[in-house]
Each structure stands twice: as C-alpha cells, then as structure tokens.
C-alpha positions in Angstrom: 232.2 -73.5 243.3 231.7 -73.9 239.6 233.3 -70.3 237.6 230.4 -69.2 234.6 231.0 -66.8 232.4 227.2 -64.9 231.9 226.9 -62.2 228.6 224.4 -59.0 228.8 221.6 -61.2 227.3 221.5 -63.4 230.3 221.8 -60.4 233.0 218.7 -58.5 231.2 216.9 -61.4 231.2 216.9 -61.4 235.6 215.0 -58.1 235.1 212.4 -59.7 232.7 209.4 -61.1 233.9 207.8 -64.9 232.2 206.5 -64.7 229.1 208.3 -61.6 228.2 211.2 -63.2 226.5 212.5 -66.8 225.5 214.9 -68.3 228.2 214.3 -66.2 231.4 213.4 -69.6 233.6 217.6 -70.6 231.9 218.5 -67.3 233.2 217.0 -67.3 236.4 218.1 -70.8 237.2 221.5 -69.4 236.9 221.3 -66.4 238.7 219.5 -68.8 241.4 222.7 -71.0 241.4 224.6 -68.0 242.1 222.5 -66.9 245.3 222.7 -70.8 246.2 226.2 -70.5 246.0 226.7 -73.3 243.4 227.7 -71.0 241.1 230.6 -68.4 240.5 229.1 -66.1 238.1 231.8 -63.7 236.0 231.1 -60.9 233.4 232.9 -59.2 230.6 234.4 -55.7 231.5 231.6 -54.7 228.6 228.4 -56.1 230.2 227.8 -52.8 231.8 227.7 -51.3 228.1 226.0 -54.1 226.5 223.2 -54.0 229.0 223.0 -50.2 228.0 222.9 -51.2 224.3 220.0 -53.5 225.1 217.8 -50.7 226.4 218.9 -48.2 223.9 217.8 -50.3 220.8 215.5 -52.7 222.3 213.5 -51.8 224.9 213.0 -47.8 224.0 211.8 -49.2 220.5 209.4 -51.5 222.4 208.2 -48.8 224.5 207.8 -45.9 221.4 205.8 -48.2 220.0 201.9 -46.8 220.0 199.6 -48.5 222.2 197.1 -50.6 220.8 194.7 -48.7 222.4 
C-alpha cells in the first residue's frame, strides 16, 4: 500500500461538495484510494487544529456574510 501524507486543506475538502471549492474531485480521488485500499493515508499531529482554523476564519466568515436576499 502506497504511505501519503494528506494536510487540513485536503481533509476539508471530503466535507465540501462540487463546485464549492477548486480540487475537491483531487481530494476525493484520494480519499477514494484510501477506502479502496490503494492508499495509506497519514496526517500531521496538527490536522485536527488546522481543520479548526479553516472553520474559524473561513467558513464562519462565509456564513456571516449577509444573504443576498
């Protein structure tokens, strides 16, 4: 099985949906490889936090925004 190293902005991207972001067909191919067990997928002992930076200064800022509406 092939070892891959995967950072917080490919995990966030698994929870994203097409369209919403660039790259989330890359990130889902990996995860995919993973589940097809092709693929040993490792993370940094700071993915957990990362991930929690990403919502913090990303996605509350995209959902504060006002609606269009």
């Amino acid at each position: 099985m092939k070892p891959l190293v995967v950072d917080a902005s490919v995990a966030f991207k698994w929870s994203r949906k097409e369209g919403e972001e660039e790259y989330i067909s890359e990130a889902l191919a990996v995860l995919n490889d993973h589940l097809a067990g092709n693929v040993e997928i490792h993370a940094p002992d700071l993915l957990l936090y990362e991930l929690g930076n990403i919502l913090c200064f990303k996605e509350l800022r995209r959902l504060s925004r006002p609606s269009p509406y």
